[in-house]
TIRO-2110 file (N, C-alpha, C; in Angstrom, 1 decimal):
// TIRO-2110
-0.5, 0.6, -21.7, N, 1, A
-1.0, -0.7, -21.3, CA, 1, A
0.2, -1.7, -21.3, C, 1, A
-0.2, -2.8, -20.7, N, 2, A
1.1, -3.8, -20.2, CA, 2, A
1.0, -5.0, -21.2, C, 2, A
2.1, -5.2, -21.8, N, 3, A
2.1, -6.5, -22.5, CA, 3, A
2.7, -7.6, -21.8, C, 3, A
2.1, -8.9, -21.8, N, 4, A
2.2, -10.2, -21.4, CA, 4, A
2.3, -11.4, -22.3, C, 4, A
3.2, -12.2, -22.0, N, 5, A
3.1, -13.1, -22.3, CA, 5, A
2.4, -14.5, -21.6, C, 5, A
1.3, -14.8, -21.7, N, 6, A
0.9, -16.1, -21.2, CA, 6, A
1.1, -17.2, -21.5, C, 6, A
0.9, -18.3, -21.2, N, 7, A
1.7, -19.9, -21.6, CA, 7, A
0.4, -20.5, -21.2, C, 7, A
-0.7, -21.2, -22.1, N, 8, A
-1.7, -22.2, -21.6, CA, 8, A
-1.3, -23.5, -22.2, C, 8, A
-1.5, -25.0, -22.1, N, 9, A
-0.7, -25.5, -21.9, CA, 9, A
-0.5, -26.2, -23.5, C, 9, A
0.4, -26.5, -23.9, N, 10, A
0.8, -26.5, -25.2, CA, 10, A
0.7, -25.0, -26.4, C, 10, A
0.5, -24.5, -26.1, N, 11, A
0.6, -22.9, -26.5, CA, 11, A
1.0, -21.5, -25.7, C, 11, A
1.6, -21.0, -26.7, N, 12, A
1.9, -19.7, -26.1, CA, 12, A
1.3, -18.4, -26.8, C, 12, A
1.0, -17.0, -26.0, N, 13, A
-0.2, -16.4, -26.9, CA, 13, A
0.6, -15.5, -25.8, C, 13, A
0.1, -14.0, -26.1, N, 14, A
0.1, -12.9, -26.0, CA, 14, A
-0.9, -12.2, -25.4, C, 14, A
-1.0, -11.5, -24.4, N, 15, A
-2.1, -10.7, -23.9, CA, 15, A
-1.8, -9.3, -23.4, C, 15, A
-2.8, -8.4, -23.4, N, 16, A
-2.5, -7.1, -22.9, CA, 16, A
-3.7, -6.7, -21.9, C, 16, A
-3.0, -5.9, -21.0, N, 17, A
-4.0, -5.7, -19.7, CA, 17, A
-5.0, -4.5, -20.5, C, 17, A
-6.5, -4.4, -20.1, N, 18, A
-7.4, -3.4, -20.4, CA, 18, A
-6.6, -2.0, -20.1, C, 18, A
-7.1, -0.8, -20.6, N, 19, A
-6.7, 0.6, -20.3, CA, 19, A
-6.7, 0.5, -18.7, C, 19, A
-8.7, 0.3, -18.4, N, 20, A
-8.7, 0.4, -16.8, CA, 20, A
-7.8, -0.3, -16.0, C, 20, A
-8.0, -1.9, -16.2, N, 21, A
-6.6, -2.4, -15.0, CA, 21, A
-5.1, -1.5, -15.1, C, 21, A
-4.6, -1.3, -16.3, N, 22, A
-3.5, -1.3, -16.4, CA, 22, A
-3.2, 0.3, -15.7, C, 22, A
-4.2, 0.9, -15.6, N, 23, A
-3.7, 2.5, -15.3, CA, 23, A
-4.5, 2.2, -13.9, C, 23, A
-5.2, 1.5, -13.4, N, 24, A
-5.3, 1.4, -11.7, CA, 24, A
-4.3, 0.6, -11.4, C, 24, A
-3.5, -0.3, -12.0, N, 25, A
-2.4, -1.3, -11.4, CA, 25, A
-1.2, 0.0, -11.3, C, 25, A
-1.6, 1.3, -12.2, N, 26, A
-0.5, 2.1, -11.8, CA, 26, A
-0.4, 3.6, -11.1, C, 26, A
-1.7, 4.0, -10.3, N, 27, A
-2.1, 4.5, -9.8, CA, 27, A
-1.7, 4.2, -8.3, C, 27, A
-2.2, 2.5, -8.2, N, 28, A
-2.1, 1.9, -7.2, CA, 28, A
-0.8, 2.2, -6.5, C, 28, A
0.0, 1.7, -7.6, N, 29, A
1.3, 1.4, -7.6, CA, 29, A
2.1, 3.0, -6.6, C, 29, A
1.6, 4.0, -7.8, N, 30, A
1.9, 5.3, -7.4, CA, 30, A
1.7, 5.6, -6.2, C, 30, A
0.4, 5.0, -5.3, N, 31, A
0.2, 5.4, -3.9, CA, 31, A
0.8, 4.9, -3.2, C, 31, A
1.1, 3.7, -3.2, N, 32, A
1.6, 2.6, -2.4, CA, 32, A
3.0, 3.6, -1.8, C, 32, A
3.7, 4.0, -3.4, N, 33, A
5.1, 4.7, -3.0, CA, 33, A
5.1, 5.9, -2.5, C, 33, A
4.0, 6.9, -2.5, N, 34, A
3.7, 8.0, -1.9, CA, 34, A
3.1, 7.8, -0.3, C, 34, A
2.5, 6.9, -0.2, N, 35, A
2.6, 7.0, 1.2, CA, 35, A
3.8, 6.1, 2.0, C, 35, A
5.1, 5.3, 1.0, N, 36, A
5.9, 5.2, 1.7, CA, 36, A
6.9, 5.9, 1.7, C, 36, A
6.6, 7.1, 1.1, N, 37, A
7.7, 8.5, 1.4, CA, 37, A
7.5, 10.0, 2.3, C, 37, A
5.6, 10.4, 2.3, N, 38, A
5.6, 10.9, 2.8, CA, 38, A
4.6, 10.6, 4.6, C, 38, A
4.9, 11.6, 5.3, N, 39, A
4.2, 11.2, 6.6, CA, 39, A
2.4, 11.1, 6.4, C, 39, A
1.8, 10.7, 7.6, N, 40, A
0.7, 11.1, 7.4, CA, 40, A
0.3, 12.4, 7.8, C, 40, A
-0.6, 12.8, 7.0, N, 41, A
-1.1, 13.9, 6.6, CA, 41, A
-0.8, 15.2, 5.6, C, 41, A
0.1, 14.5, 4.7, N, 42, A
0.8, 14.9, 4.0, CA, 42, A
0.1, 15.3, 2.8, C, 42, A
-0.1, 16.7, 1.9, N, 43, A
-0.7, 16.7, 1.1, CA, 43, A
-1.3, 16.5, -0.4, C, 43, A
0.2, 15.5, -0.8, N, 44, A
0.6, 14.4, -1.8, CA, 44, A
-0.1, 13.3, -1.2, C, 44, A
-1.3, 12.9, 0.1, N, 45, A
-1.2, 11.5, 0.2, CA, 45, A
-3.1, 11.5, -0.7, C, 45, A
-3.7, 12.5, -0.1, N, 46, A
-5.2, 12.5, -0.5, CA, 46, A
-5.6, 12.5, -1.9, C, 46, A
-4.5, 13.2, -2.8, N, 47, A
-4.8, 13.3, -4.2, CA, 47, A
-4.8, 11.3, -4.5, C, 47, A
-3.5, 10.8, -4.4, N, 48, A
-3.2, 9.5, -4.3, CA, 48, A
-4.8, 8.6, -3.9, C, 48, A
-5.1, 8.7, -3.0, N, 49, A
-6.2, 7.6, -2.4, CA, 49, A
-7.3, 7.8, -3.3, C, 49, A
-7.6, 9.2, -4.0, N, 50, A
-8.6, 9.4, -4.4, CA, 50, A
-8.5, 8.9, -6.0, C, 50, A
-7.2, 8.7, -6.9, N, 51, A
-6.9, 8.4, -8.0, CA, 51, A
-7.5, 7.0, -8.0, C, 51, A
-7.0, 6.9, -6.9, N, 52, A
-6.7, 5.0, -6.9, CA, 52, A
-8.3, 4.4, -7.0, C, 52, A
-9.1, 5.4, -6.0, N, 53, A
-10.3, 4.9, -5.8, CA, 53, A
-11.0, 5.3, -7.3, C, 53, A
-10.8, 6.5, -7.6, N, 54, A
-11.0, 6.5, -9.1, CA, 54, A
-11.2, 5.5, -10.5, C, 54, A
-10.0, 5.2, -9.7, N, 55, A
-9.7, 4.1, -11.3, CA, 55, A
-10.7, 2.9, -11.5, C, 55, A
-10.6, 2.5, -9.6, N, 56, A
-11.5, 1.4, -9.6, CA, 56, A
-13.2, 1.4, -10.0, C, 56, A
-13.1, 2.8, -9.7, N, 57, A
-14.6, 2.9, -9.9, CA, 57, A
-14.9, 2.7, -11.6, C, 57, A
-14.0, 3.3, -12.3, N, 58, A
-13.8, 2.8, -13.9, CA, 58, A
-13.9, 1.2, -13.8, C, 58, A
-13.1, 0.6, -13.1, N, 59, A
-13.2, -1.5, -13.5, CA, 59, A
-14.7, -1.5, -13.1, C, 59, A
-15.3, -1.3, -12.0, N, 60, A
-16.3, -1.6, -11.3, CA, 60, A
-17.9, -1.2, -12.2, C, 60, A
-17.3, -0.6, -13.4, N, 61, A
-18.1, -0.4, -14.1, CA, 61, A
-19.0, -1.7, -14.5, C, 61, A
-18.0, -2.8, -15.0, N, 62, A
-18.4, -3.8, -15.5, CA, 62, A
-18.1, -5.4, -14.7, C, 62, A
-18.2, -4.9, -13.5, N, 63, A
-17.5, -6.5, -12.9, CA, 63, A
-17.9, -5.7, -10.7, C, 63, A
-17.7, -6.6, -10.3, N, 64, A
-17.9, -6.5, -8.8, CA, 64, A
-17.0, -6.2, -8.2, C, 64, A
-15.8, -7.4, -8.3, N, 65, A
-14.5, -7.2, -7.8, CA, 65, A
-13.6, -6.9, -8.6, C, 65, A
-12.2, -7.5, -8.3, N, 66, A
-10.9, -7.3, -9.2, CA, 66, A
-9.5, -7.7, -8.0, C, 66, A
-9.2, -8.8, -8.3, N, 67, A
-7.9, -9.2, -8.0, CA, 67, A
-6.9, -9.4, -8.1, C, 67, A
-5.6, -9.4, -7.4, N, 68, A
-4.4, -8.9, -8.0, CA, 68, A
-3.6, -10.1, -7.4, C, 68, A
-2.8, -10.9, -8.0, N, 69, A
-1.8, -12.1, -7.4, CA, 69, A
-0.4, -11.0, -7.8, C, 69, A
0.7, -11.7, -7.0, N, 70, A
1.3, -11.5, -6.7, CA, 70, A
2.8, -12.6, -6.9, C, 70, A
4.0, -11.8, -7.6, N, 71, A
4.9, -12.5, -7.8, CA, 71, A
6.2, -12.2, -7.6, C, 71, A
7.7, -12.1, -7.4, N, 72, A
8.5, -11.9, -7.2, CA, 72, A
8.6, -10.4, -7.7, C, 72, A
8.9, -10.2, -9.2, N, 73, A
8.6, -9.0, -10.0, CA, 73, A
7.6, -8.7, -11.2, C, 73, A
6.2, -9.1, -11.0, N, 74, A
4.8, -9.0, -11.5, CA, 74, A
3.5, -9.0, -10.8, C, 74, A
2.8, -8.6, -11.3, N, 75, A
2.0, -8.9, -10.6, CA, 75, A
0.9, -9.6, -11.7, C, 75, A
0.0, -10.4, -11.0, N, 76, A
-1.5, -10.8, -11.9, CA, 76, A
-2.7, -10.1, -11.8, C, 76, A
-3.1, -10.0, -13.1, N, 77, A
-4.6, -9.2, -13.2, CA, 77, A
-5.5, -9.8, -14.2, C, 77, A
-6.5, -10.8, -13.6, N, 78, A
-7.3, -11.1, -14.7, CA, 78, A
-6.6, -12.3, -16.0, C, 78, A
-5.5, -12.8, -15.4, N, 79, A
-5.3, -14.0, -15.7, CA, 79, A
-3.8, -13.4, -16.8, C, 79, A
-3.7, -12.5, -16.7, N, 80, A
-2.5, -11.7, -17.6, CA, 80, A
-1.5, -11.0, -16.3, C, 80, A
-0.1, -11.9, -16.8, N, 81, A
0.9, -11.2, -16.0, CA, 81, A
1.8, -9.7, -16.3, C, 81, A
1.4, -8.9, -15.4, N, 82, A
2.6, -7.9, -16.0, CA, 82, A
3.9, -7.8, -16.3, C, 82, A
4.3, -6.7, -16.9, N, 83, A
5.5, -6.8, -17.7, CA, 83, A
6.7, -6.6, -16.3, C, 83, A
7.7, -7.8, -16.0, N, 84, A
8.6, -7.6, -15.3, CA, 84, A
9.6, -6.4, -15.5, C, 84, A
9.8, -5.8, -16.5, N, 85, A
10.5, -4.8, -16.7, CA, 85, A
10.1, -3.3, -16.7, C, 85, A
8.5, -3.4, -16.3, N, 86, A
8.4, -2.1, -15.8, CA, 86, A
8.1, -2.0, -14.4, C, 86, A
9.1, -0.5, -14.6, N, 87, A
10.0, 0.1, -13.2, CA, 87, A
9.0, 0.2, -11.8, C, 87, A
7.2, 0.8, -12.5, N, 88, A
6.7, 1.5, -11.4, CA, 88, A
6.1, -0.3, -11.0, C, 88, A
5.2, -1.1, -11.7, N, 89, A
4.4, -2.0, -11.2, CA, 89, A
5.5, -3.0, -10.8, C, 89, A
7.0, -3.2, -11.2, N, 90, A
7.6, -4.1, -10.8, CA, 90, A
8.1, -4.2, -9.1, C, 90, A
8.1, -2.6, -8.8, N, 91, A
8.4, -2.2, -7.8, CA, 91, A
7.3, -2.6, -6.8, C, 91, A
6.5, -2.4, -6.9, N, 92, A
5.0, -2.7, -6.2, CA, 92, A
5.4, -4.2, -6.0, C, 92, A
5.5, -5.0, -6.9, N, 93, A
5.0, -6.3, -6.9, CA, 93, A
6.3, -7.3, -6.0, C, 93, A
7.4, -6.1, -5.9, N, 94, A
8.5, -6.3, -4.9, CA, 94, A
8.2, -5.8, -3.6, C, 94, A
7.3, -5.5, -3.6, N, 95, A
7.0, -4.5, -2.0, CA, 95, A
6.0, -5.4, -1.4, C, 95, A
5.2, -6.0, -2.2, N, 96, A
4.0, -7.1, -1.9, CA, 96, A
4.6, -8.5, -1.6, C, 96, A
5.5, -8.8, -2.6, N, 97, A
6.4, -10.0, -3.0, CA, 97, A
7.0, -10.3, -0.9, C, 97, A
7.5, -9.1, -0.9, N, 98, A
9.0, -9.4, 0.4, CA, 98, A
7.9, -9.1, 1.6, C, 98, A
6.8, -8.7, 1.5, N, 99, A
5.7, -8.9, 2.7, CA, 99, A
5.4, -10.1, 2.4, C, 99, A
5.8, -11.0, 1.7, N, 100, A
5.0, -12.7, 1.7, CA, 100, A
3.2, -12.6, 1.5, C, 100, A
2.9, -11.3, 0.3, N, 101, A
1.5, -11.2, 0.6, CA, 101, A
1.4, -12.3, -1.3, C, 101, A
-0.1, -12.8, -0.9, N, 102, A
-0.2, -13.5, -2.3, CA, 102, A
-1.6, -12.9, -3.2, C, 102, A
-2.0, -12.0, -2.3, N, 103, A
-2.9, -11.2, -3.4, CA, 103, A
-3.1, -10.1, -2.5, C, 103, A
-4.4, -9.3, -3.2, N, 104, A
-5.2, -8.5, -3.1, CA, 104, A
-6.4, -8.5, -4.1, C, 104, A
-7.4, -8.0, -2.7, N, 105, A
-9.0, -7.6, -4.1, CA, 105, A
-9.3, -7.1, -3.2, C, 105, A
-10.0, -6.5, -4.5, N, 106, A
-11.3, -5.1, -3.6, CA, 106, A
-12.2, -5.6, -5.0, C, 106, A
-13.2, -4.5, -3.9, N, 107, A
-14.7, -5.2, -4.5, CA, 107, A
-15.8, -3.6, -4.2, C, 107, A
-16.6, -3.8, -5.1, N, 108, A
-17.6, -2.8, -5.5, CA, 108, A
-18.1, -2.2, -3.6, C, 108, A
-18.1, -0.5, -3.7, N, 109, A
-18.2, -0.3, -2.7, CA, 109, A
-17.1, 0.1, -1.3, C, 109, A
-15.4, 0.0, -2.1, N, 110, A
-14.3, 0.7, -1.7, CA, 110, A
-14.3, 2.3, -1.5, C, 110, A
-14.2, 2.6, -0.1, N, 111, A
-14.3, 4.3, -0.3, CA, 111, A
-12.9, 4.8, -0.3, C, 111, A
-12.2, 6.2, -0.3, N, 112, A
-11.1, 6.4, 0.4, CA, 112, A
-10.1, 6.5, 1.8, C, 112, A
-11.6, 5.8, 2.6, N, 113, A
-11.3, 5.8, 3.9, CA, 113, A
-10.2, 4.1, 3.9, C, 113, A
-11.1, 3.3, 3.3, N, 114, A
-10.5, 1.6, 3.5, CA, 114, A
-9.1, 1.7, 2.6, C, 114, A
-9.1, 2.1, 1.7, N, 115, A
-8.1, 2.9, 0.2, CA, 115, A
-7.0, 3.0, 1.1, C, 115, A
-7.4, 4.1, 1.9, N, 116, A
-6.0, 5.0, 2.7, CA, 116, A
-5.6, 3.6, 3.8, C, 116, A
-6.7, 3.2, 4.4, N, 117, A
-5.7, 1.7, 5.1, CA, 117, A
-5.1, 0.9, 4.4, C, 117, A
-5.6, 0.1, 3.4, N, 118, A
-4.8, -0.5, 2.8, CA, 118, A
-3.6, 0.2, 1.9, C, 118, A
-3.2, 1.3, 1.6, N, 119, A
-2.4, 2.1, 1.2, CA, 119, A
-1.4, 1.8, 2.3, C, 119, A
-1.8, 2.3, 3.6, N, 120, A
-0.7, 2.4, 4.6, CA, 120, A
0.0, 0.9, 5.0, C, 120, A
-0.9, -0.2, 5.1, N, 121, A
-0.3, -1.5, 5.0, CA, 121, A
0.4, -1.8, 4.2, C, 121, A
0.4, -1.2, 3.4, N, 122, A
1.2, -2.0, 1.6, CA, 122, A
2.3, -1.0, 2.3, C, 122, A
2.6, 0.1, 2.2, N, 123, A
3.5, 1.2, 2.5, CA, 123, A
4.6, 0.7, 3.5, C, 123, A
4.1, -0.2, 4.3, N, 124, A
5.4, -0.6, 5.3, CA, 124, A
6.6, -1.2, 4.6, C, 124, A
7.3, -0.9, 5.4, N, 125, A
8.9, -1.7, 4.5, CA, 125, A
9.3, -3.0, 5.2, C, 125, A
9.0, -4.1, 5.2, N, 126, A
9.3, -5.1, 5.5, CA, 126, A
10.9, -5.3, 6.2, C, 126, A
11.5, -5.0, 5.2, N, 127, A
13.1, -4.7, 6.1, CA, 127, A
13.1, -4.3, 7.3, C, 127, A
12.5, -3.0, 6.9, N, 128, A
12.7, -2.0, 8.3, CA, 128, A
11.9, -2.3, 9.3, C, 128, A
11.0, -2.5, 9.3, N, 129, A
9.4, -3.3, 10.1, CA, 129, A
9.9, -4.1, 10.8, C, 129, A
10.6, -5.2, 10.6, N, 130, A
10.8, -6.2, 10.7, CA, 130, A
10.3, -7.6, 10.9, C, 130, A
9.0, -7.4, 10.1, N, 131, A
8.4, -8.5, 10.4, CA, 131, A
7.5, -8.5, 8.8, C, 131, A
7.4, -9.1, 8.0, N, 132, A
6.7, -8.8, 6.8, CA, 132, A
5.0, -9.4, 7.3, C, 132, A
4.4, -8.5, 6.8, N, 133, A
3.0, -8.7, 6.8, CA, 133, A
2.3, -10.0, 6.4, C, 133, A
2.4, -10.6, 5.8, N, 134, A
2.1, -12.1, 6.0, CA, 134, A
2.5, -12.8, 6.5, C, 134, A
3.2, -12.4, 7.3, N, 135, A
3.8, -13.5, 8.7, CA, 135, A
3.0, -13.3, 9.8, C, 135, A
2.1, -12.1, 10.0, N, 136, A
1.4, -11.6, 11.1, CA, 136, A
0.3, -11.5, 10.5, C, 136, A
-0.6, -12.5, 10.1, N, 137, A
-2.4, -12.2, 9.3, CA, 137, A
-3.0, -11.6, 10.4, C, 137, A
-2.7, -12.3, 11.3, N, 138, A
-3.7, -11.9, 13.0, CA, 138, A
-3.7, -10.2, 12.9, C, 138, A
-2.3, -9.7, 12.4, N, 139, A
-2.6, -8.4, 12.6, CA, 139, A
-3.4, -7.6, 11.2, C, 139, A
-3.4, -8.2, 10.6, N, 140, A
-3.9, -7.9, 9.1, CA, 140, A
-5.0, -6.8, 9.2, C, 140, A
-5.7, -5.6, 9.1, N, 141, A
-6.5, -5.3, 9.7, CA, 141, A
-7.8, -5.5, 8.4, C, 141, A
-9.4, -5.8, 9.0, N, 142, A
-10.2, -6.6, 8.2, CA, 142, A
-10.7, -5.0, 7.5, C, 142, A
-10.8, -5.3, 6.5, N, 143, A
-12.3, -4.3, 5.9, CA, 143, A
-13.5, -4.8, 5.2, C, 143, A
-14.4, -4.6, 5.0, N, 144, A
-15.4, -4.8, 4.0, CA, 144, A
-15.0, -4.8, 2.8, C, 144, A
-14.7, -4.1, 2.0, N, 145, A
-14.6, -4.3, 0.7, CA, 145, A
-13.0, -4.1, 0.3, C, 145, A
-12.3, -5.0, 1.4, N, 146, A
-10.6, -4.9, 0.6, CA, 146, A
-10.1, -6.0, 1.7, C, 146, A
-9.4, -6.6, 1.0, N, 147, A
-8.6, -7.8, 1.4, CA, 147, A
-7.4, -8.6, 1.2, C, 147, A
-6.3, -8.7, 2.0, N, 148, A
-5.0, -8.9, 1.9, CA, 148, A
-4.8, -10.7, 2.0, C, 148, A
-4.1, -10.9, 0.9, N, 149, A
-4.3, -12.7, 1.2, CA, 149, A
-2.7, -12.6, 1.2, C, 149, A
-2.4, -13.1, 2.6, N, 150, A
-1.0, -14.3, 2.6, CA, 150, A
-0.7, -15.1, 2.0, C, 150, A
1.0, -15.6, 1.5, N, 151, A
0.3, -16.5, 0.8, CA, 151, A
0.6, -17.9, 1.3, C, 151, A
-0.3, -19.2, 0.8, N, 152, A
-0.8, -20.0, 1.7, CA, 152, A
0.2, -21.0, 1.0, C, 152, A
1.4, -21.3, 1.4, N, 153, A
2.2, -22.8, 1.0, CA, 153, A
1.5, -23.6, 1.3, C, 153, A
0.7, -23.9, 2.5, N, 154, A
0.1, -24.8, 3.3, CA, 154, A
-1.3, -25.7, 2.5, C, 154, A
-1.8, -24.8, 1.6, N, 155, A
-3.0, -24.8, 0.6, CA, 155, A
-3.0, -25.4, -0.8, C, 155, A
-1.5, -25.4, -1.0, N, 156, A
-0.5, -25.7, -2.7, CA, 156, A
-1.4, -27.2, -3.1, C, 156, A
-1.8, -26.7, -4.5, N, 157, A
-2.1, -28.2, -4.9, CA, 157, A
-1.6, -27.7, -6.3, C, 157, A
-0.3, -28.6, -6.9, N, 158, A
0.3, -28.5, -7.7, CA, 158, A
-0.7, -28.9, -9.4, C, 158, A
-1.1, -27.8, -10.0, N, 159, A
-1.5, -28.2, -11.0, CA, 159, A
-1.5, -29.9, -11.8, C, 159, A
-2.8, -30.2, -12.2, N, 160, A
-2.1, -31.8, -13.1, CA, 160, A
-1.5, -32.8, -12.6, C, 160, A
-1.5, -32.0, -11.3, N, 161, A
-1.6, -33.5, -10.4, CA, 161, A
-0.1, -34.4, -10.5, C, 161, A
1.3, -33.1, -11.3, N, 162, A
2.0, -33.8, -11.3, CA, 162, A
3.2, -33.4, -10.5, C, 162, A
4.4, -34.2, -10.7, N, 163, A
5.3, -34.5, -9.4, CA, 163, A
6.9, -34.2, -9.9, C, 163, A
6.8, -34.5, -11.3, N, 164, A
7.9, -33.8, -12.1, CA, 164, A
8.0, -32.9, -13.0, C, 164, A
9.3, -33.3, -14.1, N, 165, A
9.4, -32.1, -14.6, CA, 165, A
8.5, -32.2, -15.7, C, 165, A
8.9, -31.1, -16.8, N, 166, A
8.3, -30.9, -17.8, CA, 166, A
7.8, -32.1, -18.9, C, 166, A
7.0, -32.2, -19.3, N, 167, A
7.0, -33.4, -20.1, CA, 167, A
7.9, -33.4, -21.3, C, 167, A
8.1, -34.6, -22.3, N, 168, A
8.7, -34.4, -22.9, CA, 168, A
8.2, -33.1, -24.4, C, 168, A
6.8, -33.6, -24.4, N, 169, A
6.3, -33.4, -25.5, CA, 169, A
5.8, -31.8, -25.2, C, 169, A
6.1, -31.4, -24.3, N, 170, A
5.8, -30.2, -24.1, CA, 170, A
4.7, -29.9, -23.6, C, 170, A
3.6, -30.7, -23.8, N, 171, A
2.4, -30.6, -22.8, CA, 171, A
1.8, -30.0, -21.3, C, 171, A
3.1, -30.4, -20.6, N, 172, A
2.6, -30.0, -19.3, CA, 172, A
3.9, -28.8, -19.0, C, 172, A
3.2, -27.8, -18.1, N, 173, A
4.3, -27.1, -17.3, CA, 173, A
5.2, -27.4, -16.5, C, 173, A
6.1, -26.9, -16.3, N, 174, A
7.4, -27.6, -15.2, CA, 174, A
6.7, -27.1, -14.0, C, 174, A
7.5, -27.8, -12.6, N, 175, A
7.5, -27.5, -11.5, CA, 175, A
7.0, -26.5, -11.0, C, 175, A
8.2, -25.9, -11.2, N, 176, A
8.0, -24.2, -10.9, CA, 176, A
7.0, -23.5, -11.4, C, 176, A
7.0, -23.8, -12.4, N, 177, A
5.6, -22.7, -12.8, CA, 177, A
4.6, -23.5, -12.1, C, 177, A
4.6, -24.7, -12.0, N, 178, A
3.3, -25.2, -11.7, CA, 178, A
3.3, -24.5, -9.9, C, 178, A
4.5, -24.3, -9.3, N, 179, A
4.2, -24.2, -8.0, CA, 179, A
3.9, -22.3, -8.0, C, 179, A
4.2, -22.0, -9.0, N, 180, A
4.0, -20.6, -8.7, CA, 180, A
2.5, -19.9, -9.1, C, 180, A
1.6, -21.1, -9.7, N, 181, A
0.2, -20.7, -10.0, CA, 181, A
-0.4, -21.2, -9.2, C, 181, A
0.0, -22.7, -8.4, N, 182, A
-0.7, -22.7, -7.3, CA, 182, A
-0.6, -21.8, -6.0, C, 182, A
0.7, -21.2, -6.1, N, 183, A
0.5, -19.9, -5.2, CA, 183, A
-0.4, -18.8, -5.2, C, 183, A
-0.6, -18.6, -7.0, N, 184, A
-1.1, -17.1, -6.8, CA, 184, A
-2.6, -17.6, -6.6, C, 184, A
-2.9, -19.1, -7.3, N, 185, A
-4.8, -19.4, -7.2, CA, 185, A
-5.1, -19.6, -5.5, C, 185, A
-4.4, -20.2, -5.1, N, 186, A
-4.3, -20.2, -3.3, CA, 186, A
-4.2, -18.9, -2.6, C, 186, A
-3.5, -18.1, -2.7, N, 187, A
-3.6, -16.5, -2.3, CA, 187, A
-5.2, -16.1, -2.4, C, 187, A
-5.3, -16.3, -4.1, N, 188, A
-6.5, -15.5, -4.3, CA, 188, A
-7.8, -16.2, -4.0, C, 188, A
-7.3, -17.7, -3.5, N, 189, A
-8.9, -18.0, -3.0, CA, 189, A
-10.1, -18.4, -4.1, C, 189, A
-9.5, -18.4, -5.7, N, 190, A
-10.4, -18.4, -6.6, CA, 190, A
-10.2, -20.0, -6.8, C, 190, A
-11.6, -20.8, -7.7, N, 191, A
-11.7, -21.7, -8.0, CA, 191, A
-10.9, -22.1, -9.5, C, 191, A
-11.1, -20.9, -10.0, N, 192, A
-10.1, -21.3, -11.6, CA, 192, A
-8.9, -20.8, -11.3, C, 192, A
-8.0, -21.5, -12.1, N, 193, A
-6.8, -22.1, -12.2, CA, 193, A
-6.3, -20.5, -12.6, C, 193, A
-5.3, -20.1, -12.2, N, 194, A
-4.5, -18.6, -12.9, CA, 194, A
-3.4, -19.5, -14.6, C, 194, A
-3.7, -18.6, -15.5, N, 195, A
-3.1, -18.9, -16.3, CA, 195, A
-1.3, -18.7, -16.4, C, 195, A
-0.5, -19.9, -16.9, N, 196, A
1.1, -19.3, -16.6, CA, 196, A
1.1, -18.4, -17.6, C, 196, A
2.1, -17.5, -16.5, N, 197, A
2.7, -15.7, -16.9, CA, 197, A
4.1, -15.8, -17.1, C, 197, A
5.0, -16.4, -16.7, N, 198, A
5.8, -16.2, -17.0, CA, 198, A
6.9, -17.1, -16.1, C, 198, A
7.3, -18.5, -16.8, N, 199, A
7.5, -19.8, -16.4, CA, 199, A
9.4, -19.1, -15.4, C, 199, A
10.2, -18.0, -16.3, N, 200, A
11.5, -17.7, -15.7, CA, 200, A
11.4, -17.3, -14.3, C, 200, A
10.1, -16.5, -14.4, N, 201, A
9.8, -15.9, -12.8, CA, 201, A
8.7, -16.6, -11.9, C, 201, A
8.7, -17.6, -12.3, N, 202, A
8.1, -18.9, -11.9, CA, 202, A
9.1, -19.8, -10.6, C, 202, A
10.3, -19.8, -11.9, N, 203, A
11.5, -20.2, -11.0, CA, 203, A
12.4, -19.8, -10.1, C, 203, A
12.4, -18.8, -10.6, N, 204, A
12.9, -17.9, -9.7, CA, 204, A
12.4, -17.9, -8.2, C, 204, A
10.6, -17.7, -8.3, N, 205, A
10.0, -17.7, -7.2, CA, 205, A
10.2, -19.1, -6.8, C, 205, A
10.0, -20.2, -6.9, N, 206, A
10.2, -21.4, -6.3, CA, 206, A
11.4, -21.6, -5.5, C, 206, A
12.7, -21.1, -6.6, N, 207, A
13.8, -21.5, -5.5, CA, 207, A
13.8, -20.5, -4.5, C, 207, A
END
């Protein structure tokens, strides 16, 4: 499982992702790279789609959907950031990151047919491509139960309504973090606020 640090606002606290997220965020992860190594029809790609769809079916036990924000080198799950320092989900969350994508969800009712699309979308290399995937939504291809969100600068409403920096008293978050949660809650299209994960990679993503 992944340990997190969260930041809500005048406290800091500690969180860990469930078994299920944490071993579908690395499943996922696992496919994404397997189908950006081998061709299609390869027979390392099918075991992959079917893990993935696996795991979910474990979350989906207890919930409909499940969404994933996205950050330079983390990703979000359920309001807990993952650990920047690990190798497989950091990688992912760089692969999503340099597509300019600002989430993902899937939702009860994912088979391995949609799995394997969105697998092969994530899979592109943006360098190589040359055009990263959130620059082109138009081509984004739609499914029923899986969904790619760009992410939406245009949508930004900076937490607290505020304009500078940090307060004195520690109360409010800085800038950057504030601009980097209104990224991931705008991506994901959700009404509550994503909790801060991790204010250094906050900044990073801003500048």
């Amino acid at each position: 499982m992944n340990e997190a640090s969260t930041g809500t606002i005048g406290e800091t606290k500690h969180a860990v992702l469930s078994r299920e997220l944490s071993e579908f965020l690395i499943e996922l992860s696992i496919a994404v790279h397997r189908y950006a190594m081998y061709p299609p029809g390869h027979p390392s790609l099918r075991p992959a789609v079917e893990n993935a769809v696996g795991r979910l079916g474990e979350i989906f036990m207890d919930r409909r959907t499940v969404s994933i924000g996205v950050a330079n080198r983390q990703l979000v799950i359920e309001g807990v950031a993952t650990d920047p320092r690990h190798p497989v989900l950091s990688d992912l969350a760089r692969r999503l990151h340099n597509h300019q994508l600002g989430a993902l969800s899937c939702a009860v009712g994912i088979g391995p047919r949609e799995m394997e699309g969105v697998l092969e979308l994530l899979a592109r290399e943006a360098e190589k491509d040359g055009e990263p995937i959130g620059l082109a939504p138009s081509r984004i291809p739609v499914w029923e139960h899986a969904k790619v969100y760009p992410v939406g600068y245009d949508q930004i409403e900076l937490m607290n309504g505020s304009s500078g920096g940090a307060a004195d008293d520690g109360s409010h978050m800085d800038r950057a973090t504030q601009l980097w949660l209104g990224l991931a809650q705008s991506a994901l299209a959700g009404d509550e606020p994503v909790e801060a994960a991790a204010p250094p990679d906050a900044k990073e993503l801003a500048e």
